[in-house]
C-alpha positions in Angstrom: -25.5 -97.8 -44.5 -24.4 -97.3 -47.9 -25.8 -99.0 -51.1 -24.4 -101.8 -52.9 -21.4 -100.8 -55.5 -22.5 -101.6 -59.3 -19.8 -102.5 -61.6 -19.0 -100.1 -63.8 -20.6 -100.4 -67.3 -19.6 -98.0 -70.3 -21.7 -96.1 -72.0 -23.1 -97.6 -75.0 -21.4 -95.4 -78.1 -23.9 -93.8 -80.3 -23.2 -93.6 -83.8 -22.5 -90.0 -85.3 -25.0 -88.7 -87.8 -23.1 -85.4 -88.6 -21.4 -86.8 -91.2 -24.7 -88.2 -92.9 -26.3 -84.8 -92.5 -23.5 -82.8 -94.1 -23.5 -85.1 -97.1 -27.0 -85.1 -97.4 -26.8 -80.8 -97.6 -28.7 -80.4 -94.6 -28.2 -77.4 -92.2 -28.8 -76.6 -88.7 -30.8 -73.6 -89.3 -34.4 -72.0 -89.7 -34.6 -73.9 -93.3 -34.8 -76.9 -91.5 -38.1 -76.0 -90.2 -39.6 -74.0 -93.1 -38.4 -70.5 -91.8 -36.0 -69.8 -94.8 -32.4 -69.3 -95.6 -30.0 -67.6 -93.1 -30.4 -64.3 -94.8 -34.3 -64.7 -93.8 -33.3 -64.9 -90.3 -30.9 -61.9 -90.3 -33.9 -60.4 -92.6 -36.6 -60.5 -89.5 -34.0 -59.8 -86.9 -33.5 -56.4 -88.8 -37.5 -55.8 -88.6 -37.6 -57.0 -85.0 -34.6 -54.2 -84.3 -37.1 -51.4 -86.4 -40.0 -52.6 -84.1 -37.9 -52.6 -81.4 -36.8 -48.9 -81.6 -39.7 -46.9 -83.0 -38.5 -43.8 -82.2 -35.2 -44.1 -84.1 -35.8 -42.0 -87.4 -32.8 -43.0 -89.5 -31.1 -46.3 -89.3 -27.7 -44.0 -87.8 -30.5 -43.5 -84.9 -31.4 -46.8 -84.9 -27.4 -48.4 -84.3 -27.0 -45.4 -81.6 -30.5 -46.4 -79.4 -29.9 -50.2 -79.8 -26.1 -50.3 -79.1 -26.9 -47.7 -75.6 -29.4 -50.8 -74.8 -27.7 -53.7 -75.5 -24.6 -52.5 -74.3 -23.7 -54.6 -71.0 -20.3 -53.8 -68.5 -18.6 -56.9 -70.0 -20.0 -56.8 -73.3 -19.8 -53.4 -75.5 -22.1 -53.6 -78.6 -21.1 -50.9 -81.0 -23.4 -49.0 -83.2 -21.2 -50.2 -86.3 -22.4 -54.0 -85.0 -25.9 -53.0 -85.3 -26.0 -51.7 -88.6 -23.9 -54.8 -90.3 -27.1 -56.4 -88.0 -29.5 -54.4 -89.7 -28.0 -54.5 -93.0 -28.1 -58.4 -92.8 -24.0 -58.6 -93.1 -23.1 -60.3 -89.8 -25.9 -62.4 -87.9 -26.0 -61.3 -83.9 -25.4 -63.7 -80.7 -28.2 -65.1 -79.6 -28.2 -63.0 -75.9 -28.8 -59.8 -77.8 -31.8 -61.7 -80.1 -33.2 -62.7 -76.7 -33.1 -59.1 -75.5 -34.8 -57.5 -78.5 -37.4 -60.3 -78.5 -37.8 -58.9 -74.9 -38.6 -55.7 -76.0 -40.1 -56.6 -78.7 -42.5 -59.0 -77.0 -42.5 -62.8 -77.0 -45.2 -62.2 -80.0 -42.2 -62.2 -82.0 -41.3 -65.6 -82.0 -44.6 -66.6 -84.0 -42.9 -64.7 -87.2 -40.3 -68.2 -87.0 -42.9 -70.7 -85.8 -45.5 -69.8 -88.5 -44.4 -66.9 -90.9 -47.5 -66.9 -92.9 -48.9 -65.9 -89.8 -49.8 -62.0 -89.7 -47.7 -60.1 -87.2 
């Protein structure tokens, strides 16, 4: 037995609010929610890298460890990658932010929720 057929109803069309937000200057970032500008983000993605890797002793060391890790078959991260990372020039995909948090430990993720918050 099969159920009753419905007639089909469209969806009711929700109104865009991109626009609005673009002319009112707001950005879909970490300001939004108190954290800081984008350059704060790449700022404590740099540190997380440094926590990540203690044993690296010079940030050359640092690009060499963290590319080896994050390096996948598929998806090659180069040591020249890292350092634009570390020297907040490009900001890194959010798989390889997930991985160092990983490392890291999920402790991390409290320096964004509440950076007033000692680490």
């Amino acid at each position: 037995m099969t159920a009753p057929s419905r007639p089909f109803r469209a969806a009711a069309k929700v109104p865009s609010t991109q626009g609005n937000d673009a002319a009112r200057g707001l950005e879909m970032s970490f300001e939004n929610r108190g954290f800081g500008a984008e350059d704060d983000e790449r700022a404590w993605f740099a540190s997380i890298l440094w926590r990540a890797f203690p044993e690296a002793r010079s940030e050359n060391e640092l690009c060499d460890l963290a590319a080896e890790v994050l390096t996948k078959a598929k998806r090659p991260v180069t040591a020249r990658a890292v350092r634009n990372w570390l020297r907040r020039e490009n900001t890194p995909h959010y798989r390889y932010v997930l991985h160092v948090i990983a490392m890291v430990g999920a402790e991390a993720v409290f320096q964004i929720l509440d950076p007033e918050r000692p680490s």
